[in-house]
N, C-alpha and C positions, 0 to 999 in steps of 0.2 A: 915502830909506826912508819908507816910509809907515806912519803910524801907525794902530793899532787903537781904534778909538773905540767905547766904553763907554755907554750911557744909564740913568742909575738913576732909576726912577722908585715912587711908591708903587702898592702891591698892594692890590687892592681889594677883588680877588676874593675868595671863600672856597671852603675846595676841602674840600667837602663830604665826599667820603670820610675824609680824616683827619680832619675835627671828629667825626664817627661814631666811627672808630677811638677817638679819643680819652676820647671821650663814655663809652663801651663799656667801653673798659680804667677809668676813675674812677668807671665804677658798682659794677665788680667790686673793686677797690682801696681804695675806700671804704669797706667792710664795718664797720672796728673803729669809725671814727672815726661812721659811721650807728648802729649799735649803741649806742654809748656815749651820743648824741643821743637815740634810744629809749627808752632805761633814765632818761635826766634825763626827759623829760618822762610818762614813764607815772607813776614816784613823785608828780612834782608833780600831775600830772592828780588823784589818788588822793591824795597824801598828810593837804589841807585839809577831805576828807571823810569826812563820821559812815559813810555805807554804806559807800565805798570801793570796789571790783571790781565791787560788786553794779548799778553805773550802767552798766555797760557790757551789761545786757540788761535793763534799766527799760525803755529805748524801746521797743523788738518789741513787750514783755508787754503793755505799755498804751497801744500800739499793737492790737494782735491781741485784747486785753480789749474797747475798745469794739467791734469787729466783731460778736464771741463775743455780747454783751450784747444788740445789736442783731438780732441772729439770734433768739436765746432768748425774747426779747420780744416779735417779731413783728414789728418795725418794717420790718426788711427780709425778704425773702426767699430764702436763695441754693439753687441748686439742686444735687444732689446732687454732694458732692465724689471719693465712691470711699473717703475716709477720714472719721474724725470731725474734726466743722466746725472743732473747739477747736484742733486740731495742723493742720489747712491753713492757717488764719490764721495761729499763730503761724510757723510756717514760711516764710510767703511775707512777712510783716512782718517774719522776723530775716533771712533772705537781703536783701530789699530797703535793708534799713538796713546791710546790709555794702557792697552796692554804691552808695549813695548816700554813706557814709564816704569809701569810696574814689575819689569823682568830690571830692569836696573835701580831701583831703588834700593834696595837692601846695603846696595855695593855703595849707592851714592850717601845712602846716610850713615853707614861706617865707615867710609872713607873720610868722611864730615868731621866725625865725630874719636878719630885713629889716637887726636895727643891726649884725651880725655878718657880713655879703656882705660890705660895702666895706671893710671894716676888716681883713677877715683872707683872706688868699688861703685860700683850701681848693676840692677838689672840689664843685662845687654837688647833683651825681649822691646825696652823702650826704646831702641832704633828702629827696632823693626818696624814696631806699633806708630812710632814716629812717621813714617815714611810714609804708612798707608793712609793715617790722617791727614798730611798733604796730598798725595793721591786722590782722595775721595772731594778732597777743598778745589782741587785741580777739575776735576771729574765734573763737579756738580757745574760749571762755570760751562764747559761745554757741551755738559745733555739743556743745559737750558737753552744755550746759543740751536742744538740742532731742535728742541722743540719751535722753537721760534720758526726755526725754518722751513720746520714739517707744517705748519700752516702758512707759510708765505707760498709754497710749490703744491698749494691744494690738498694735502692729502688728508691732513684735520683729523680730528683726535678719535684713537682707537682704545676700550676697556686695556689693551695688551700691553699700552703706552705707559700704565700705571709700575708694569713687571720689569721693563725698562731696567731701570734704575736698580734692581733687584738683579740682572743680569749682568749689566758693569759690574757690582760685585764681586759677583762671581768669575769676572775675567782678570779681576786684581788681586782675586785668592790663587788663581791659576797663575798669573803671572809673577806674582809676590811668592809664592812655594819654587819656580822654576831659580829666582834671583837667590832666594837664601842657599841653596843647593851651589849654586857658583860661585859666592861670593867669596869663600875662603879659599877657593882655587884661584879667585882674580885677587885677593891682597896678595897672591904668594906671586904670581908672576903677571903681569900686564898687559900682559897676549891676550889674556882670556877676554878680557872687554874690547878690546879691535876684534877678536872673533865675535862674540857676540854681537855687535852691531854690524860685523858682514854677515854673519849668518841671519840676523831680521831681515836685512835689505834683500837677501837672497828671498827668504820667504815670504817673504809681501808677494811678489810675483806670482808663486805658488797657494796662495790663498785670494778667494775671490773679496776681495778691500775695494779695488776698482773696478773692473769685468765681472760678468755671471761665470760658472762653471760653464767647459766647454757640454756638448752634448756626448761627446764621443774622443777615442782616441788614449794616449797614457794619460795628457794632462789633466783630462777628468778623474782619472782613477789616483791621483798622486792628491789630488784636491778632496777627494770625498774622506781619503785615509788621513791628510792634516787636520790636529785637533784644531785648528786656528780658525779651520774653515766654518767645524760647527759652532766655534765663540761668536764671529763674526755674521755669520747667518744667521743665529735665533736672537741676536741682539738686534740686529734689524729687521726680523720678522716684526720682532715684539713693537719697535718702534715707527713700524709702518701700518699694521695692521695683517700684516698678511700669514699666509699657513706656514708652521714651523714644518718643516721639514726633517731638522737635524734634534729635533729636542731630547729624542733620546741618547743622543751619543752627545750633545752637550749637559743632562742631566747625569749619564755615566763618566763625564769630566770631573762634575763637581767633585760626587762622590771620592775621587782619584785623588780628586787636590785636597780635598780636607784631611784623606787619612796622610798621602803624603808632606800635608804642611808641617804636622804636627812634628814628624819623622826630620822635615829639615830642618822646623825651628831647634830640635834638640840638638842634631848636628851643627849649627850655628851657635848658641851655646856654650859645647865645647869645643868647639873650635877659636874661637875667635880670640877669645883674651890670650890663649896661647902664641898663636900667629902673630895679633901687634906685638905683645910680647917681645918676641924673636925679631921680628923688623925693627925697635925701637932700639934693642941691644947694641 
């Protein structure tokens, strides 16, 4: 009689669909335990300070002040926005500062959270999830501050005002897919976030936050091909009233970022518990 012979050997592979699956189900399953992650760090964020809530739109304002200032004075010159100068700047400086939050989140809430990975098994998806829910607690503080403003500088409420809100979103799923994608490149070496925040600084300039596109010339053409340019435009079409110009290449964004979120939450994933891992060694 002959017998059946067995070979067990180790699996090396990884089978991509079920880490997805998995990935998927513990970002949705994660909710209370993100939540609750949320709520600890906004108190603390807020609790050791005199202003308190009010630092969450300091930056924009004085941010979009020296612009304002530099206009008023003469120093620069910008050329006609279609709205007063005062609410384009602050508008394209509070938008810009959400989506620059959101490319550094991932990093700032696993770095948060680096002596608690190895110690305690949990979903890793609730950092993530974590983050965005600050984000959005962040977010909502300053679309009310520039509503307030879009009727103090006359321009008063448009149906488009409503999508608003629906479009920040969408610049914190673009910017929150960009952050997961980097972040296990920045726990490994520390470069990577000084570049990151020189390379935004660099691109501010490059994307119209404070100036229109030129009419003419490369910096027009460098401007129409940054995706930043059509976040930042149809978010302030939406919340001025005026013609979307970019809405198809910012609805060919979204598309981009939702299949790519998915692709980096999984490489987040498996990356990450390895990495602290190795650091903690």
């Amino acid at each position: 009689m002959q017998l059946e012979t067995k070979i067990y050997q180790k699996e090396n592979s990884l089978k991509l669909t079920k880490q997805l699956k998995e990935s998927i189900k513990d970002l949705f399953g994660s909710h209370f335990l993100a939540k609750q992650l949320a709520i600890r760090d906004v108190r603390s964020q807020y609790r050791q300070s005199y202003l308190g809530i009010i630092w969450a739109f300091i930056t924009p304002v004085t941010s979009a002040l020296v612009w304002i200032i530099l206009n008023l004075t003469g120093t620069i010159r910008i050329s006609d926005t279609g709205v007063p100068y005062p609410i384009y700047a602050f508008s394209g400086t509070l938008i810009w500062s959400i989506i620059t939050e959101s490319i550094n989140s991932p990093s700032s809430s696993t770095n948060a959270a680096r002596g608690i990975i190895t110690k305690i098994n949990f979903p890793k998806e609730a950092l993530v999830l974590s983050g965005i829910y600050k984000l959005f607690f962040n977010s909502t503080i300053k679309i009310v501050l520039l509503v307030i403003f879009i009727f103090i500088f006359g321009i008063g409420f448009h149906w488009s005002l409503l999508l608003f809100p629906l479009a920040i979103a969408i610049c914190v799923l673009f910017g929150t897919t960009i952050g997961l994608f980097m972040t296990p490149i920045g726990l490994i070496y520390n470069d990577i976030a000084k570049i990151i925040r020189m390379g935004l600084s660099f691109l501010m300039y490059v994307t119209p936050v404070v100036y229109i596109i030129p009419k003419e010339g490369i910096m027009k053409a460098i401007m129409e091909i940054n995706p930043f340019t059509a976040l930042i435009l149809t978010c302030r079409d939406l919340a001025f009233g005026t013609a979307t110009e970019y809405l198809g290449y910012f609805f060919w964004i979204f598309l981009i970022s939702v299949a790519l979120f998915f692709i980096a939450l999984m490489f987040y994933r498996i990356s990450i518990p390895i990495i602290v891992e190795r650091l903690s060694a």
